[in-house]
C-alpha positions in Angstrom: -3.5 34.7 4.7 -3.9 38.0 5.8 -7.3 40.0 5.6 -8.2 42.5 3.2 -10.0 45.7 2.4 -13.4 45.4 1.7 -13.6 48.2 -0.9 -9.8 48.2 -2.9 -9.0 44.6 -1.8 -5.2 45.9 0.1 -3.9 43.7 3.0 -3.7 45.5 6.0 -0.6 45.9 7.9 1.7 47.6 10.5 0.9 50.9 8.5 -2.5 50.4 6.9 -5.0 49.6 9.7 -8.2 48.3 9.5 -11.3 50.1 10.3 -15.1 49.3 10.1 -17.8 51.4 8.8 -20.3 52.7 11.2 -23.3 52.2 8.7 -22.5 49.0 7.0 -20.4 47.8 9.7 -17.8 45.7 6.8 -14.0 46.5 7.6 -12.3 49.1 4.9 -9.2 50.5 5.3 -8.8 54.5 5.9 -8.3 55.4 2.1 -11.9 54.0 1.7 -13.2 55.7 5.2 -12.8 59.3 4.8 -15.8 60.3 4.5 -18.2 61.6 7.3 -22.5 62.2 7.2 -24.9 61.3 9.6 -24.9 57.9 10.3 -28.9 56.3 10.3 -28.1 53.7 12.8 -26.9 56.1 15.3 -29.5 58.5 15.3 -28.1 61.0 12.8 -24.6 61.0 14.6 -21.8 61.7 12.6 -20.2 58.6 11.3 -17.4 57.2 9.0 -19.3 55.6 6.2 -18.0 53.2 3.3 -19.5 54.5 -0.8 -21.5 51.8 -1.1 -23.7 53.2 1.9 -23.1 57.0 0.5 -24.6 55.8 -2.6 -27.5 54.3 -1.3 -28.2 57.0 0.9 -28.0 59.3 -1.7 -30.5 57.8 -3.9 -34.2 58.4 -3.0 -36.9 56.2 -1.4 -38.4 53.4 -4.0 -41.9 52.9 -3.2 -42.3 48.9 -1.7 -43.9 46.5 -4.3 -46.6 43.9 -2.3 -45.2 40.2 -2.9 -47.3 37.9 -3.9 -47.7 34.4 -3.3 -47.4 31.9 -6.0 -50.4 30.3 -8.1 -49.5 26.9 -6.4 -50.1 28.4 -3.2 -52.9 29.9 -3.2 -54.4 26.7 -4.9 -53.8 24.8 -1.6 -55.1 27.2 0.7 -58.4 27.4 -1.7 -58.6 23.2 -1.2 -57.9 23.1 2.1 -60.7 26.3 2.7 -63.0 23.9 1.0 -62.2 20.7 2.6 -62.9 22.5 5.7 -66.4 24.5 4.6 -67.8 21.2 3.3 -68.8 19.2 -0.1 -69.0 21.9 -3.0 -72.1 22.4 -5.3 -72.5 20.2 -8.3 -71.6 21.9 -11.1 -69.7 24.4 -9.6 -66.0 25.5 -10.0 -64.9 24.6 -6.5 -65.7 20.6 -7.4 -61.9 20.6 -9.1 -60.5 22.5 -5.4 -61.9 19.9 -3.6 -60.5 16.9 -5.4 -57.1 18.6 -7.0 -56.4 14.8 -8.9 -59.1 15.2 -10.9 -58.2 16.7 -13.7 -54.8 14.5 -14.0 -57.4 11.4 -14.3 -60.0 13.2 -16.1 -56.7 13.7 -19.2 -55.7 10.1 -18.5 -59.1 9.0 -19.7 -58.9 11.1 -22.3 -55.5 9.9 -23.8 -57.1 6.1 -23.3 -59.6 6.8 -25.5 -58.2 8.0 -28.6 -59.7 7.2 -31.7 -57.5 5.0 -33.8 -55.5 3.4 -31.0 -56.0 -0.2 -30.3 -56.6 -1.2 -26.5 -53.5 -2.5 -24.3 -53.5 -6.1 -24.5 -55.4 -8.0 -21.9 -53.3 -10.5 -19.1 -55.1 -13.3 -21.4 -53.9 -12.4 -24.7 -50.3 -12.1 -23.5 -51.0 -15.5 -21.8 -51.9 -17.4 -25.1 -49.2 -15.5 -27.5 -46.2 -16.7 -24.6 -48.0 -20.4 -25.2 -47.7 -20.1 -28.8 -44.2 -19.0 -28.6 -43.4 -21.9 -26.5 -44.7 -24.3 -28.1 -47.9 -25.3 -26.5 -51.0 -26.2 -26.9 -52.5 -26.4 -23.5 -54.9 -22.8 -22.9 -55.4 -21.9 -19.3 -58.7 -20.6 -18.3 -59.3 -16.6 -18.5 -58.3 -15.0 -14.8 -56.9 -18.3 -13.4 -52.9 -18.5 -13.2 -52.0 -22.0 -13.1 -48.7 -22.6 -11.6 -46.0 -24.5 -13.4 -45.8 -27.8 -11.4 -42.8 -30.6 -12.8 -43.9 -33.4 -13.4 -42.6 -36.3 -11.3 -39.4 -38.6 -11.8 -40.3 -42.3 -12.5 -39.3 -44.4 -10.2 -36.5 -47.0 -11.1 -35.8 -50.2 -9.3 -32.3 -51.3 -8.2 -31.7 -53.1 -11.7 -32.7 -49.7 -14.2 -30.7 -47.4 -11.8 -27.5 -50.0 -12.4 -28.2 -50.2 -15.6 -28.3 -46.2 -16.2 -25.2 -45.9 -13.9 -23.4 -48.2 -16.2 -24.6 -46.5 -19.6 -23.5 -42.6 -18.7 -20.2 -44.7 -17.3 -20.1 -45.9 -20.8 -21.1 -43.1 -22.7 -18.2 -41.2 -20.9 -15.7 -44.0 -21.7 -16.8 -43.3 -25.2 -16.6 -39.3 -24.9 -13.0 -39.8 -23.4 -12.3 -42.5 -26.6 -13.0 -39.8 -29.0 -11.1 -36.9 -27.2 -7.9 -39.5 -27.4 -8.6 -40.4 -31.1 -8.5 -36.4 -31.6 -6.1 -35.6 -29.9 -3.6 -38.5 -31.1 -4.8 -37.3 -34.9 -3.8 -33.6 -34.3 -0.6 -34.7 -33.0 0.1 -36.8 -36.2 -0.7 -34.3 -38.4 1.3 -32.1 -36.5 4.1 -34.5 -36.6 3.8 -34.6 -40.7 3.7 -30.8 -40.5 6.7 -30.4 -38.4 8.6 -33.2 -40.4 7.7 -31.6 -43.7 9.2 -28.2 -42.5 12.1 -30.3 -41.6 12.2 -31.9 -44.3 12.0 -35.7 -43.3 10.3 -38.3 -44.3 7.0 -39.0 -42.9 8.0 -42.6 -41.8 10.9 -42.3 -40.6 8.9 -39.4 -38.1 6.3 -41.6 -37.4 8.7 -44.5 -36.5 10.6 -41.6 -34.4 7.2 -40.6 -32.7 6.7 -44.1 -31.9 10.2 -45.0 -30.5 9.6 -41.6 -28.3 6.0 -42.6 -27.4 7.8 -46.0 -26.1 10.8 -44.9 -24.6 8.3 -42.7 -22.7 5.9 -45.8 -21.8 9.2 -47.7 -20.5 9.9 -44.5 -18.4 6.5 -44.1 -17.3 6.3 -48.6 -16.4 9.9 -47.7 -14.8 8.2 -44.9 -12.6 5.0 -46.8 -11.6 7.3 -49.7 -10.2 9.8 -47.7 -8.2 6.2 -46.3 -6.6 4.9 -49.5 -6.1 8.7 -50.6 -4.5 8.3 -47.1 -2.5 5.0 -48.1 -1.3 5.6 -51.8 -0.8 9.1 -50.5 1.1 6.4 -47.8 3.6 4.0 -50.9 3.9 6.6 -52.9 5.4 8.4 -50.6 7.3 4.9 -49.4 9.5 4.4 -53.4 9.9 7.9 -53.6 11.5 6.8 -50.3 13.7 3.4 -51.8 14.7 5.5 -54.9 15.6 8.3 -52.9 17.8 5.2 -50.6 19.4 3.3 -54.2 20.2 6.8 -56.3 21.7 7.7 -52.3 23.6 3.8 -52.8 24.9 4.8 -56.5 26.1 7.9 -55.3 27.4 6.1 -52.8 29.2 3.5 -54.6 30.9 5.7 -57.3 31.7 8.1 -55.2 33.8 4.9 -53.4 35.5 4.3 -57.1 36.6 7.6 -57.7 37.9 7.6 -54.1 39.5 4.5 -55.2 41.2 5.2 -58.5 42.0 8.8 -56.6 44.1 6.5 -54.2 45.7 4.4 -57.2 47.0 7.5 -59.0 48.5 7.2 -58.1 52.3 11.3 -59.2 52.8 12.5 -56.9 50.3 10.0 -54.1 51.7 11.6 -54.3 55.3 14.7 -54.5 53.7 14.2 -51.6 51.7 13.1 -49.8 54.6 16.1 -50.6 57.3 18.6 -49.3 54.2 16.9 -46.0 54.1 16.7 -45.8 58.0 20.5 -46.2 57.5 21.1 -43.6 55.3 18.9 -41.2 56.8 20.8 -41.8 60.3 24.6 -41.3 58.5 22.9 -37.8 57.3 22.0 -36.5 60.6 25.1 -37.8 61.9 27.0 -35.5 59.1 25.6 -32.7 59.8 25.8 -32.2 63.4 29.6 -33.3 63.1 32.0 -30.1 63.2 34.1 -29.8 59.9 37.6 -29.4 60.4 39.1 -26.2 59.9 41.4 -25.6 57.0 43.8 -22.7 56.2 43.1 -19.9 54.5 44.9 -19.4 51.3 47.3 -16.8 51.4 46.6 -13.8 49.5 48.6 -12.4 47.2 50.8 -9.1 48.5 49.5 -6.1 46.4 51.9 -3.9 44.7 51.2 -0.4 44.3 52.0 1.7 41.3 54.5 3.9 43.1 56.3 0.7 43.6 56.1 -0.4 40.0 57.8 3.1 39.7 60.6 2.6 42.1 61.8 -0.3 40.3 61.8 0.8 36.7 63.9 3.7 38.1 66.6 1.3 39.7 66.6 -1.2 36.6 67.3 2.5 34.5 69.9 3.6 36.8 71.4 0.0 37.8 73.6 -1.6 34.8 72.3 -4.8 33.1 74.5 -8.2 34.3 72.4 -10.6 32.4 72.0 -8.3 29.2 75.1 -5.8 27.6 75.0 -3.4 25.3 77.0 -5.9 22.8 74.4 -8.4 23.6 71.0 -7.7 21.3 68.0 -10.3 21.9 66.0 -9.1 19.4 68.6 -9.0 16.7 68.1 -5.2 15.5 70.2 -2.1 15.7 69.9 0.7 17.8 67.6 2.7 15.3 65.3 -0.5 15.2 64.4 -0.6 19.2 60.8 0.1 19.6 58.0 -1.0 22.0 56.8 -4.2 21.0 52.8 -2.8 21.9 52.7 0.9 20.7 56.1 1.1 18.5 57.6 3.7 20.2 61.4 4.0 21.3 61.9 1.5 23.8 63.3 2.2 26.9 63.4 -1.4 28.8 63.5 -5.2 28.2 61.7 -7.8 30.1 63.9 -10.5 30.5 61.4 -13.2 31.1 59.1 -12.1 28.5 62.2 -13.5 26.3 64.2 -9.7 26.2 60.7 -8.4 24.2 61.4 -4.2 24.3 58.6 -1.9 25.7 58.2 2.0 26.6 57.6 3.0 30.1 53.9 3.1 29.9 53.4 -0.1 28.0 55.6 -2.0 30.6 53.6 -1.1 33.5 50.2 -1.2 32.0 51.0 -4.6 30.0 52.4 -6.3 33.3 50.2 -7.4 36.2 51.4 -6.0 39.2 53.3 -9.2 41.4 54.3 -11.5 38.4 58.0 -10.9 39.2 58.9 -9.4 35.9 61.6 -7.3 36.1 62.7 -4.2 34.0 66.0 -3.9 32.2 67.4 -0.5 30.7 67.9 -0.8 26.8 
């Protein structure tokens, strides 16, 4: 964003420039600057000045009004005079500069002591109604807060605690009884519900409910012994691996033994040692020896492409002997010759590519150079 005139708010530009009045020193622009008096701040020079400084110029001289500091003030400072002159008389006004909280407790004493206001209740009397609210009957003593000790567990032999084990087992056993004996009565009455909507007879749902409930216990048997064959089957199969791991163990130790027992034979030791001897001696032997010298293979003659050239120009100029004109391999007329690659006309015929037709460039890009393909004019 560009900046603006101070006084009609214009942007300045290429053709309105800023200036700065020489009073006030805020940027105008020269619409707002035309005016020149004798500036204060340079000593009665001449100096463009803005309106707002005109206007306060031209107005006269107000006379300064003192300021005075606040009440709070000068409170403090009267305090802190007398804190540091010493004690004030009795009776006398600067008592409430010395001790500035005096008159907040002197009004709290006063609101205490209204007439017709009971007293706040005492720590004792909110003690005794919290006792009655609970229930009991035991009163503390006034000022002495008696913490609320719990009174210690009896102590059960072996026999009680067995005993108490086996009666919340019970009493559970009974809870879980009642939740099944709810839960099967909402499901009949749902049952009835649903069978009156359908309009059967309650028996014949109730017999259906029970032929489902044991079609489903037959499943359920079914599914428990196929675990118990599942498990059975994994029980047996990690005995068979603990008994493979133990004979592999046996195996093991029993050809460490053997290995020793080889190790500790001194005729198959020197034996041992006289073979390698042996073969170390054959190696040296076979690599000092001097390798016969073979032939090199003979490398293929290269053929350059000015060669490749030649040729096609002699098989074009030279008439064909093992192909005529009457003669067509690839069964077409002369409208239907193209190159076999690109599809243009062909121009020769390979003969031991089976007579397949090619242009000029396809035949001596498609053919390595030295295969003994020939060229044959179409």
């Amino acid at each position: 964003a560009r900046m603006s005139c101070y006084g009609c708010g214009s942007e300045y530009s290429l053709l309105r420039r800023e200036y700065g009045c020489d009073n006030c020193g805020f940027s105008y622009c020269s619409r707002c600057l035309q005016t020149k008096k004798p500036v204060p701040k340079l000593n009665g020079k001449l100096g463009k000045m803005c309106a707002k400084c005109l206007r306060q110029q031209a107005q006269p001289p107000a006379a300064k009004q003192p300021i005075e500091p606040p009440a709070n003030f000068v409170k403090r400072v009267e305090a802190l005079q007398a804190r540091q002159t010493g004690p004030a008389k009795k009776g006398g006004g600067g008592s409430r500069a010395a001790d500035p909280d005096r008159e907040a407790r002197e009004r709290l004493e006063r609101l205490k002591q209204r007439p017709g206001q009971a007293p706040p209740p005492s720590d004792q009397d909110l003690r005794s109604r919290l006792e009655a609210l609970e229930g009991r009957t035991a009163e503390t003593e006034a000022g002495s807060a008696a913490p609320a000790v719990e009174a210690p567990r009896p102590q059960l032999s072996e026999a009680e605690q067995v005993a108490a084990l086996m009666e919340s087992a019970q009493a559970r056993a009974r809870i879980d009884q009642q939740r099944e004996r709810e839960a099967a009565s909402r499901d009949r009455k749902l049952a009835e519900r649903l069978a009156a909507l359908r309009g059967v007879d309650a028996d014949t749902a109730a017999a259906n409910a029970a032929a489902a409930e044991a079609s489903d216990a037959k499943v359920a048997a079914a599914t428990a012994s196929a675990e118990g064959a599942a498990a059975e089957s994994a029980d047996a199969d990690a005995e068979d691996a603990d008994a493979l791991s133990r004979e592999a163990a046996e195996l093991m130790r029993s050809a460490e033994a053997e290995v020793r027992a080889l190790q500790a034979d001194p005729e198959l030791a020197a034996h041992l040692q006289r073979r390698q001897q042996k073969q170390k001696k054959g190696k040296t032997e076979a690599a000092t020896a001097s390798p016969p010298s073979q032939p090199k293979p003979a490398e293929p003659e290269q053929i350059s492409d000015s060669q490749v050239e030649t040729a096609i120009r002699d098989a074009l100029a030279a008439p064909d002997e093992d192909f005529t004109d009457d003669e067509d391999v690839s069964g077409g007329s002369d409208s239907e010759r193209w190159c076999c690659i690109c599809n243009a006309d062909a121009e020769v015929r390979c003969p031991q590519c089976m007579g397949d037709l090619y242009c000029r460039r396809c035949f001596r890009e498609g053919h390595s150079k030295g295969d003994g393909h020939a060229a044959r004019p179409v």
